[in-house]
C-alpha positions as CSV (number, residue, x, y, z in Angstrom):
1,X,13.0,31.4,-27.4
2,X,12.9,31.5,-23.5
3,X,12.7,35.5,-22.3
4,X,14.8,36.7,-20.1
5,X,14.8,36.1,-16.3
6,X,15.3,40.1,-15.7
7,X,11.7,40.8,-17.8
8,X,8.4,40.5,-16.2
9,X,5.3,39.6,-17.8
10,X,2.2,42.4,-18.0
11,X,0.4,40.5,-15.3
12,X,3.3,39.8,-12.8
13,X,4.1,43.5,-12.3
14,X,0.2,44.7,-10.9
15,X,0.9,45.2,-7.3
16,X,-1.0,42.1,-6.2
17,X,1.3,39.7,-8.0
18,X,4.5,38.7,-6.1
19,X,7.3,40.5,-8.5
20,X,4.8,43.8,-8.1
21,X,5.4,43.3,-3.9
22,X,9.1,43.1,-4.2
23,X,9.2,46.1,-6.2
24,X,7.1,48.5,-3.9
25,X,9.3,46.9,-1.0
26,X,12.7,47.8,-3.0
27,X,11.8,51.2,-3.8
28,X,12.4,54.1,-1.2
29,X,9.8,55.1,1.5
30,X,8.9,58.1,0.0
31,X,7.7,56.6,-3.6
32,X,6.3,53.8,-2.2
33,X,2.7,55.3,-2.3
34,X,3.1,56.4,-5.1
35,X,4.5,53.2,-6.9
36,X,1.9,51.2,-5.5
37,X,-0.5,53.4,-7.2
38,X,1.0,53.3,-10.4
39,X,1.0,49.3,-10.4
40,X,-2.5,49.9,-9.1
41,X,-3.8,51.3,-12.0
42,X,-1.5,49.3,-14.2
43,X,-3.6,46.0,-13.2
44,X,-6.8,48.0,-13.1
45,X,-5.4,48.6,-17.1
46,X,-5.1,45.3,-17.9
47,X,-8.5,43.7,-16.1
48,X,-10.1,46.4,-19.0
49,X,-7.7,46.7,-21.9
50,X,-6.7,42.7,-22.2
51,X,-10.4,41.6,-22.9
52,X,-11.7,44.1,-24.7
53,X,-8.5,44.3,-27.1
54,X,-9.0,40.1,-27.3
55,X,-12.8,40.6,-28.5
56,X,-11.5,43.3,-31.0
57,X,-9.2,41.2,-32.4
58,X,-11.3,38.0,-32.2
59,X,-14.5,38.9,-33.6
60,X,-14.2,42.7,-34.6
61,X,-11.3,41.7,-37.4
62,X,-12.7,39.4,-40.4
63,X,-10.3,36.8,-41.0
């Protein structure tokens, strides 16, 4: 099942990928700040949630 082209993936909406850059440039100036910070900490999120919930899963859970 292909997913839609209006979704973005967890890792294509930090504010370094591309989709996160069009975002901050659509929004208006004065929640630009602070939607850049919000994707900020989104990928900041992900760089410590992703592996840590992988290892949990992966080694913490007996199969």
């Amino acid at each position: 099942m292909r997913p839609s082209r209006r979704c973005l993936s967890a890792s294509r909406a930090t504010a370094a990928g591309s989709n996160g850059a069009l975002l901050v440039a659509n929004v208006p100036e004065d929640q630009r700040a602070s939607t850049y910070k919000a994707l900020l900490m989104w990928g900041f999120a992900l760089i410590l949630v992703a592996p840590l919930s992988s290892w949990a899963l992966f080694v913490l859970i007996p199969w």
